[in-house]
C-alpha positions as CSV (number, residue, x, y, z in Angstrom):
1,X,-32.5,48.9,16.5
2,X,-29.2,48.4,18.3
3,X,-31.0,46.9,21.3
4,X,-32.8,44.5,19.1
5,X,-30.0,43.2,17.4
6,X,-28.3,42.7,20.8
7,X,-31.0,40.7,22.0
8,X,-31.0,38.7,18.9
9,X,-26.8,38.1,19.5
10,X,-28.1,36.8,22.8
11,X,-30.7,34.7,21.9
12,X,-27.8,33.1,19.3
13,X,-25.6,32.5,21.9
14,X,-28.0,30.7,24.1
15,X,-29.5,28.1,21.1
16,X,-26.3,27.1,19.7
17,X,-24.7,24.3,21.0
18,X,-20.9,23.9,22.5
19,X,-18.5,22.4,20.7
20,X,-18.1,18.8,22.4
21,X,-15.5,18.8,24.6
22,X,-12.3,16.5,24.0
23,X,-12.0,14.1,26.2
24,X,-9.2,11.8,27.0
25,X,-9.2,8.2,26.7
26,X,-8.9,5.9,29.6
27,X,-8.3,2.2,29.7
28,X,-10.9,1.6,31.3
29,X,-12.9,3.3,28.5
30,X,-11.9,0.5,25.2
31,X,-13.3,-2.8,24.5
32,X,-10.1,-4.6,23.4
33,X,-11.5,-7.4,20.8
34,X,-7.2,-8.3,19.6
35,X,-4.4,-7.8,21.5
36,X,-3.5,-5.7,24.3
37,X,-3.7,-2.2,25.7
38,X,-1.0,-1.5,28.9
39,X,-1.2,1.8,30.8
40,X,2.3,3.4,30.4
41,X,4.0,6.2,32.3
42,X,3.1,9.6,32.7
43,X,-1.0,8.8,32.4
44,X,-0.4,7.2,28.7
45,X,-1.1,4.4,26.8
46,X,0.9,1.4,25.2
47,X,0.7,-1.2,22.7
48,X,3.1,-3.6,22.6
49,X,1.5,-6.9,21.3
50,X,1.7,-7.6,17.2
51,X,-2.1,-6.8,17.2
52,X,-4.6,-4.9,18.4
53,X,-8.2,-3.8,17.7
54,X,-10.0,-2.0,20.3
55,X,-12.9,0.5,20.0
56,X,-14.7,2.5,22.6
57,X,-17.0,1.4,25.1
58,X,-19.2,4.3,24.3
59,X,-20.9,3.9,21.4
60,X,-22.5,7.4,20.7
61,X,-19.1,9.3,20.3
62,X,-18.1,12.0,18.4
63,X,-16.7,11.2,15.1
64,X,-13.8,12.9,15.9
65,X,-10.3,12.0,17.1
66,X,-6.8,12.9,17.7
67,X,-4.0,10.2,18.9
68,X,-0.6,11.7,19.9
69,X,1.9,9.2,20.2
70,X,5.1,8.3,19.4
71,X,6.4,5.0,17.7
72,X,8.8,2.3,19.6
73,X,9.7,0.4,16.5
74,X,8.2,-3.0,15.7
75,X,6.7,-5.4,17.9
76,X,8.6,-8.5,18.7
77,X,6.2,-11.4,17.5
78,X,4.9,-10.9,14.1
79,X,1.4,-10.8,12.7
80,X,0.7,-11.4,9.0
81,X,-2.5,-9.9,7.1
82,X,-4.4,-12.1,5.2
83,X,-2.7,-11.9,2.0
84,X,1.1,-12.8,3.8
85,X,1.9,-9.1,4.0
86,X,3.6,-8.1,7.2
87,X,2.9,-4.4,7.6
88,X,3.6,-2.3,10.3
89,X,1.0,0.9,11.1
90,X,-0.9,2.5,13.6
91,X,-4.4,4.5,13.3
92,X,-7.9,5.1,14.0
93,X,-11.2,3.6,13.6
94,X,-14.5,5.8,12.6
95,X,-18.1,4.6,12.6
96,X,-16.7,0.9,14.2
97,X,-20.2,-0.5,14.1
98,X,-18.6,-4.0,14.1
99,X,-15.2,-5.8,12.7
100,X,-16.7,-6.3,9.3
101,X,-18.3,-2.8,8.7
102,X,-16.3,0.9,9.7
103,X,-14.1,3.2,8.0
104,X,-10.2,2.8,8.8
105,X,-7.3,5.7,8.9
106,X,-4.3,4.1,8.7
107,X,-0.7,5.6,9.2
108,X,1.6,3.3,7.1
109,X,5.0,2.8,8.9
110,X,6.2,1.3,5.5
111,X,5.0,3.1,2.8
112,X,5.0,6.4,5.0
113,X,1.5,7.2,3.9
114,X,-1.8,7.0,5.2
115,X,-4.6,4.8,3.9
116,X,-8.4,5.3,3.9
117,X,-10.4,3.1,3.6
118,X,-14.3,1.5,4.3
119,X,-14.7,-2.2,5.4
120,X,-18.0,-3.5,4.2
121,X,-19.7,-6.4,4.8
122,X,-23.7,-6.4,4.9
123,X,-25.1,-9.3,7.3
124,X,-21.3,-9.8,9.0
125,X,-20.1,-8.8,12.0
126,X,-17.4,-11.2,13.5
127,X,-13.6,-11.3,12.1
128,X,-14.4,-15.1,11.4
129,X,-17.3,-14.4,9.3
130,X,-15.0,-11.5,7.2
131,X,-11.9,-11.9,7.8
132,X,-9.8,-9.5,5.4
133,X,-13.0,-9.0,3.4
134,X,-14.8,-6.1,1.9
135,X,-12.2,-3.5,2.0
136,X,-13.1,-0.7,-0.8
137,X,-9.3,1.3,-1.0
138,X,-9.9,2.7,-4.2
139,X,-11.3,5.9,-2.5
140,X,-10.3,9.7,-4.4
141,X,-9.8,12.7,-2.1
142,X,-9.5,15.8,-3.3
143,X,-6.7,16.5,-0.9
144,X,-4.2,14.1,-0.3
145,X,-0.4,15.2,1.0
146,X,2.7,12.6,2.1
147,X,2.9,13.0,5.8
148,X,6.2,13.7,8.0
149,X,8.2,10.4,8.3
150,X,7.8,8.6,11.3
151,X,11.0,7.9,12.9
152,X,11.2,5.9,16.0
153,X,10.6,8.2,19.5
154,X,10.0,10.9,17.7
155,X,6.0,12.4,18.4
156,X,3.8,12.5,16.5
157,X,-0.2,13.3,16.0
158,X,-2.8,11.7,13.5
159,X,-6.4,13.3,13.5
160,X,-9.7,12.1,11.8
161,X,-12.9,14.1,11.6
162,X,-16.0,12.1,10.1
163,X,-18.9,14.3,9.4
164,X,-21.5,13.2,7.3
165,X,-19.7,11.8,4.0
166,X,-16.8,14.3,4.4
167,X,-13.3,13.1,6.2
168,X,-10.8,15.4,6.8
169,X,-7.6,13.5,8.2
170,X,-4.4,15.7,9.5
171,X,-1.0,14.7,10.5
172,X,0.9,17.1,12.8
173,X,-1.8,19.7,12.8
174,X,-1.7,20.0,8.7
175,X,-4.7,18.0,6.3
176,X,-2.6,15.3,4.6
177,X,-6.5,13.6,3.1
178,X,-9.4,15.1,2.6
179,X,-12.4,13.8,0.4
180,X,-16.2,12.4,0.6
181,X,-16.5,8.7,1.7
182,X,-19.0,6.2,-0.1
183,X,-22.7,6.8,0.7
184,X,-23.4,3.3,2.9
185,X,-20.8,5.4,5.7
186,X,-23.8,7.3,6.7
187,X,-25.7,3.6,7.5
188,X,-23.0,2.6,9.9
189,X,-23.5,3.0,13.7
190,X,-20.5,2.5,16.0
191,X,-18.2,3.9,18.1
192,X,-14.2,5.1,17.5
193,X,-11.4,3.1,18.5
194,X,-7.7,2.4,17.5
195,X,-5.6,-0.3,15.2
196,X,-2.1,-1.6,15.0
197,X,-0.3,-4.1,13.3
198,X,3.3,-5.0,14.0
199,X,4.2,-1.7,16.0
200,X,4.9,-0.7,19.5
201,X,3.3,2.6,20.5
202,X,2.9,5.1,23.1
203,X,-0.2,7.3,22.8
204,X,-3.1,9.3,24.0
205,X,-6.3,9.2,22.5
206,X,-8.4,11.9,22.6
207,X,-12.0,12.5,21.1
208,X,-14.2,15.7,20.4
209,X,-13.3,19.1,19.5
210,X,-10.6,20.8,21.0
C-alpha cells in the first residue's frame, strides 16, 4: 500500500504543471501606443512624460503582475482626461486586447485609492474611435481596503491577478480589492501592460507567479 501511494505522489508531481515563472520586464519587451518609456538606473524603468499607455509585446501572458516602483511627483506638462479632470495615477492593464476593450487597476495619487475598472467597447479598437468611452466603474468587491499613502520616493508595490472572473489586487503584499469582474472579461484577448497620467515613476514590472 505504501509503495502505491508513493508512486501515485510521483505520478502527481510529474502531471502538474509549474507555477509560471516571473519574469521581468524589459524595454524592449512593451509596445508604447502614448508617451514614453526611458530605461533608468540600476536596470529600471521610468516614466516621465504626462502620458503613457504601453502593453506587452507578448500577447499570451499571464494575467498576472506586480510593478514595484516608487513615485517622483507629477510630471511637468499636463494631460487632461476627457472630462477636464487632471488626475495623477499609476497602474496596470489586464486582458489589453485593444485601447477600447481591457480591465484597468489604477492606483489614485489623489484620492489615495485604487480603481477597478472594465473599458468596453464592442466593434472599437483605436483611442479615436472610444476615446474616454465605455468605462463600467460601478464594480462591488467583496474586499476592498484604503492602501498605504503614496508619498513621493518612498517604494512601493501594486499587484493584480486576473483569473477567470476573479481579481485579486494587493498593495504592499496585503489584498486592498478583491471581487468578480463582469462576464464579457472572459471574451477579451490581450496582453498586460502599464498606465500613467500626470506622474513621474520609477518601476519594475514583473509578470507570473513568484
Amino acid at each position: 500500500m505504501k509503495r502505491t501511494v508513493l508512486l501515485l505522489g510521483l505520478v502527481l508531481f510529474v502531471i502538474l504543471p509549474p507555477d509560471e515563472a516571473q519574469t521581468k520586464a524589459q524595454l524592449s519587451d512593451f509596445d508604447v501606443s502614448d508617451g514614453k518609456i526611458e530605461k533608468a538606473a540600476g536596470n529600471r524603468l521610468m516614466v516621465s512624460s504626462k502620458e503613457m499607455r504601453a502593453t506587452l509585446k507578448r500577447r499570451d501572458t499571464p494575467q498576472q503582475v506586480t510593478v514595484t516602483f516608487t513615485y517622483l511627483g507629477p510630471a511637468k506638462e499636463v494631460s487632461h482626461l476627457g472630462s477636464g479632470e487632471v488626475r495623477h495615477q499609476f497602474g496596470i492593464k489586464l486582458k489589453a486586447q485593444d485601447t477600447c476593450n481591457l480591465v484597468y487597476v489604477m492606483w489614485n495619487f489623489d484620492t489615495q485609492k485604487i480603481a477597478v475598472s472594465v473599458k468596453l467597447n464592442p466593434g472599437q479598437r483605436t483611442h479615436k474611435e472610444c476615446t474616454d468611452h465605455g468605462y463600467i466603474n460601478d464594480l462591488k468587491p467583496r474586499v476592498l481596503v484604503s492602501p498605504q499613502v503614496v508619498h513621493v520616493d518612498q517604494p512601493h508595490a501594486l499587484s493584480a491577478e486576473l483569473e477567470g472572473r476573479e481579481l485579486t489586487v494587493k498593495t504592499d503584499g496585503s489584498v486592498v480589492w478583491q471581487g468578480t469582474l463582469v462576464p464579457v472579461v472572459l471574451n477579451f484577448r490581450g496582453p498586460v501592460g502599464l498606465r500613467s497620467d500626470n506622474a513621474r515613476v520609477v518601476f519594475d514590472f514583473l509578470v507570473g507567479g513568484h
